[in-house]
VEXLUM-529316 format. One record per residue (C-alpha): residue in one letter; x, y, z. Coordinates in steps of 0.25 Angstrom, whole numbers. Layout:
% VEXLUM-529316
rest,x,y,z
A,X,Y,Z
...
This chain:
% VEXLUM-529316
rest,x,y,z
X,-10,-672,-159
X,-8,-683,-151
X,-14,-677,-140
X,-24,-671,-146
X,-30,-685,-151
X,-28,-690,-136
X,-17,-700,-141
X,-8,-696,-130
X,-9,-688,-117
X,-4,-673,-117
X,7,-676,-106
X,13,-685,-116
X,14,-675,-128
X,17,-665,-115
X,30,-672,-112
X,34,-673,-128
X,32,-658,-132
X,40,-653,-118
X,53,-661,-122
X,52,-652,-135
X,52,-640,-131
X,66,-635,-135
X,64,-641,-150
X,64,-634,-162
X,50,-636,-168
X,54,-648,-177
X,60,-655,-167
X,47,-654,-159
X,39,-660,-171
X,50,-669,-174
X,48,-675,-159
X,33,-674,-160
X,33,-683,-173
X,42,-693,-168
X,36,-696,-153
X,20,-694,-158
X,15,-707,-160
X,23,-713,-148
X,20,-701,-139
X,9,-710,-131
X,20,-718,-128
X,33,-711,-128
X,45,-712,-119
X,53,-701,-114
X,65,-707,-120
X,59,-706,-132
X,55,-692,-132
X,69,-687,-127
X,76,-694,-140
X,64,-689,-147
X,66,-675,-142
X,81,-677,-144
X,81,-681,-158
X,73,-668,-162
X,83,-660,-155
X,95,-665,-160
X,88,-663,-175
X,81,-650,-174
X,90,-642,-164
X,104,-648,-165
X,110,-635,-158
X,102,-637,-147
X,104,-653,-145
X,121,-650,-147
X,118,-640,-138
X,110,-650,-127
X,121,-659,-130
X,132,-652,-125
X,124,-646,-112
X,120,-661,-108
X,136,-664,-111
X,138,-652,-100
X,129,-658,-88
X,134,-675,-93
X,137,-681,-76
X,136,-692,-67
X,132,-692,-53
X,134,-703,-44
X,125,-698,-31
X,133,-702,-19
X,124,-696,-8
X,110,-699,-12
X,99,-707,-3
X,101,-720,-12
X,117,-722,-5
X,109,-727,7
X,105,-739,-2
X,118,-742,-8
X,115,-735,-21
X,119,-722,-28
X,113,-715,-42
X,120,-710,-53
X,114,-701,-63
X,120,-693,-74
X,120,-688,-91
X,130,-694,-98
X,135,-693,-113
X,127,-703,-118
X,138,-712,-126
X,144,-712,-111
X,130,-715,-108
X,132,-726,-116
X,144,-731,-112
X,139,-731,-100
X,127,-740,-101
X,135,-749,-109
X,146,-752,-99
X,136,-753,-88
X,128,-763,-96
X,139,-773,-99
X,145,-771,-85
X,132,-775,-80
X,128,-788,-89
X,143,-793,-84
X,138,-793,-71
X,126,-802,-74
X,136,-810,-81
X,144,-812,-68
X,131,-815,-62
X,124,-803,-56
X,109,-806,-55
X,107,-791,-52
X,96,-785,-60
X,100,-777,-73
X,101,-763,-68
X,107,-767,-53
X,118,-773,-64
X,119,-761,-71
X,121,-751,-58
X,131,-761,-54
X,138,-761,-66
X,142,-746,-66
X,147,-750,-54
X,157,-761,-58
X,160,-752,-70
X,165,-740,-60
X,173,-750,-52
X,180,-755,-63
X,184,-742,-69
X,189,-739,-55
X,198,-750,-54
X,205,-746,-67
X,217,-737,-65
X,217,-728,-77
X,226,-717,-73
X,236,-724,-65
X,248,-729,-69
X,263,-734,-64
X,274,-724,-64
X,286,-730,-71
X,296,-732,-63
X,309,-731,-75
X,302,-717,-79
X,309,-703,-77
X,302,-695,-65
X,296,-684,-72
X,293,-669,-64
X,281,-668,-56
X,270,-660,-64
X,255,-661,-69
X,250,-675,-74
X,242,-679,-87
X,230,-687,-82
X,230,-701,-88
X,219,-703,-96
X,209,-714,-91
X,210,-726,-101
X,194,-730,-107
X,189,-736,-116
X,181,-730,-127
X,165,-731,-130
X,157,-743,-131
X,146,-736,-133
X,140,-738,-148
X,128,-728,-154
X,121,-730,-166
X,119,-715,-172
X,112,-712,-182
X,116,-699,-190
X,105,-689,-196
X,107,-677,-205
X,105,-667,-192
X,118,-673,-186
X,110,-680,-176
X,114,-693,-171
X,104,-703,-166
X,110,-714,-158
X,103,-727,-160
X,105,-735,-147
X,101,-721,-138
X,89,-718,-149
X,94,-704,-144
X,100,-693,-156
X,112,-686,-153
X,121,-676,-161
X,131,-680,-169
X,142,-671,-163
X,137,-679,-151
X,140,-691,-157
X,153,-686,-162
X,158,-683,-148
X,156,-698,-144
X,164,-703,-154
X,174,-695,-154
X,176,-697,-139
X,190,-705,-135
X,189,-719,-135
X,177,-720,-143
X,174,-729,-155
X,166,-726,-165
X,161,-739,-171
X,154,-737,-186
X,141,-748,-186
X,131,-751,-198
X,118,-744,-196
X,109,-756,-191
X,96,-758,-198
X,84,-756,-189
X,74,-763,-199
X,84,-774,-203
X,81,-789,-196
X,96,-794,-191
X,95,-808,-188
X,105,-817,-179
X,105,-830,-174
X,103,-836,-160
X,95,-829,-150
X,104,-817,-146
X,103,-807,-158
X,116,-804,-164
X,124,-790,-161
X,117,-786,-173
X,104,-789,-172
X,102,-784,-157
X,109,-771,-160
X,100,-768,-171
X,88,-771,-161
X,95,-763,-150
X,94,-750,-160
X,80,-754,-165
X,72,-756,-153
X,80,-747,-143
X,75,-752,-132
X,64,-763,-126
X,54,-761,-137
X,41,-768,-126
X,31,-757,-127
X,36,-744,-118
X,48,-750,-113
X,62,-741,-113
X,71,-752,-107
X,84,-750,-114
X,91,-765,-109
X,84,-775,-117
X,84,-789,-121
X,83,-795,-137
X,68,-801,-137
X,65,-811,-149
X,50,-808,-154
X,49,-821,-159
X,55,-828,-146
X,68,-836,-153
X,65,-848,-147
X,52,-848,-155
X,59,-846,-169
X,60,-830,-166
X,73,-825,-173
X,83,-816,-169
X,82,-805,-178
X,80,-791,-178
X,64,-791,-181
X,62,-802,-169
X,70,-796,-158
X,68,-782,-151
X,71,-777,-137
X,64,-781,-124
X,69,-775,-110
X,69,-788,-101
X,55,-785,-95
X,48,-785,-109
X,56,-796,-115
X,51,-806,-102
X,37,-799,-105
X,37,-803,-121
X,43,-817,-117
X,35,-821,-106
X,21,-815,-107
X,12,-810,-119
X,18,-799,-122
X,21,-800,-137
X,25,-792,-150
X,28,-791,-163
X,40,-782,-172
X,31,-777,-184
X,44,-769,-189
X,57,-767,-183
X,57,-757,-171
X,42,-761,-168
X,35,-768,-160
X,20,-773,-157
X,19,-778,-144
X,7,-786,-138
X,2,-785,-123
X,-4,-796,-116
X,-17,-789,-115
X,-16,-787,-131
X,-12,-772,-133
X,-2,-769,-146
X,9,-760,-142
X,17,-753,-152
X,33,-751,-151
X,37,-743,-162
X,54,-741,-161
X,54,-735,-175
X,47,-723,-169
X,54,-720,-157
X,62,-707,-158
């Protein structure tokens, strides 16, 4: 209908429609409802969760089944004899489980803000290539098979080995999931919905701890004192907002703006502070750029050349 009244171009509806071609019909409508009034606008991320959401609701067999393919084809290619090793540098591209996914980003994250703690002026992301490779070096420096034979112990007859197991440590990794009556799980730091025998499989893995948390009030204003939010009151807008909430932005590293700047009076609580990816939080602060949180998860920003833009996180699939 969109397209009919000329609100949107056909394209757009095009590259809605063709993603649900192997729904059942409600969980075409079900996308179709949800992704509507943003279709002008939309993001492919935000289809895919859209379209994901709908499976996993309306044709569980078919998402487990999806589930278990993907599992099949999960790899990591390191590309060794491309045209970029003439430049020093090497790609790597790959599917991973997601809660390794996870993992993953976490430990790449942290290794590479110690690094710009020891000092590296190095940009975000060259830290971050560097930092897988300072995680690999130190996993290689580990001997976790080996050990010293004992030279008091009794010769035993030559014959096949047990491997010893590698020692690790377990996951760090932490998802928010929400459960719903269709034994769909939706994990609130992805905004991605998985199934809960999916979810199951993560938490029975070895090594993993499964920590049990309060469910965190969206609407509710946290405060803390001082400048930095408290644990609380940035995970709370972590889940809220997602991701930088500037008008058409999908960064996901972020920074903790204060609406109300705090050297002005601004507190830190949960309805003055949202998520600004570095760019846009030097834009709001130093230019004209300005907006106002009607309601939590909203956002009304203000151009320099006096548009209104709408940021509705309450929406989004």
């Amino acid at each position: 209908q969109r397209v009919l009244d000329l609100d949107i171009p056909l394209w757009r509806a095009v590259r809605i429609a063709e993603r649900t071609q192997y729904l059942p019909l409600e969980g075409a409508a079900q996308v179709d409802q949800a992704l509507a009034p943003s279709a002008h606008t939309v993001v492919e991320a935000q289809i895919e969760r859209a379209v994901a959401s709908a499976l996993a609701e309306h044709a569980p067999l078919e998402a487990e089944h999806r589930r278990k393919k993907a599992e099949e084809h999960q790899h990591l290619d390191i590309d060794l004899t491309g045209p970029h090793l003439l430049d020093g540098v090497a790609e790597i591209h790959g599917h991973l489980d997601l809660a390794d996914a996870l993992d993953l980003d976490a430990a790449i994250g942290a290794t590479a803000r110690q690094l710009a703690d020891l000092g590296s002026t190095e940009s975000l992301d060259v830290r971050r290539a560097r930092a897988a490779g300072e995680i690999a070096r130190a996993q290689a420096a580990l001997d976790l098979t080996h050990t010293e034979p004992d030279p008091t112990a009794p010769t035993e007859p030559a014959g096949p080995t047990e491997p010893v197991a590698p020692t690790r440590g377990g996951r760090g990794v932490t998802l928010y999931a929400h459960l719903n009556a269709t034994d769909v799980a939706f994990l609130d730091n992805t905004r991605s919905p998985v199934l809960v025998e999916q979810l199951l499989t993560w938490c029975q893995a070895m090594g993993t701890k499964v920590t049990i948390k309060p469910v965190i009030d969206l609407n509710a204003n946290l405060s803390s004192d001082g400048y930095v939010p408290s644990t609380a009151v940035a995970e709370q807008v972590d889940l809220r907002d997602r991701r930088c909430v500037f008008p058409f932005c999908t960064r996901l590293r972020t920074d903790k703006d204060h609406r109300v700047p705090y050297d002005s009076g601004g507190q830190t609580e949960s309805h003055n502070v949202a998520r600004l990816c570095r760019g846009h939080h030097r834009a709001k602060t130093f230019s004209t750029w300005t907006y106002d949180i009607p309601a939590p998860g909203i956002y009304l920003w203000h151009s320099p050349a006096g548009n209104t833009l709408l940021v509705d996180r309450t929406r989004e699939p």
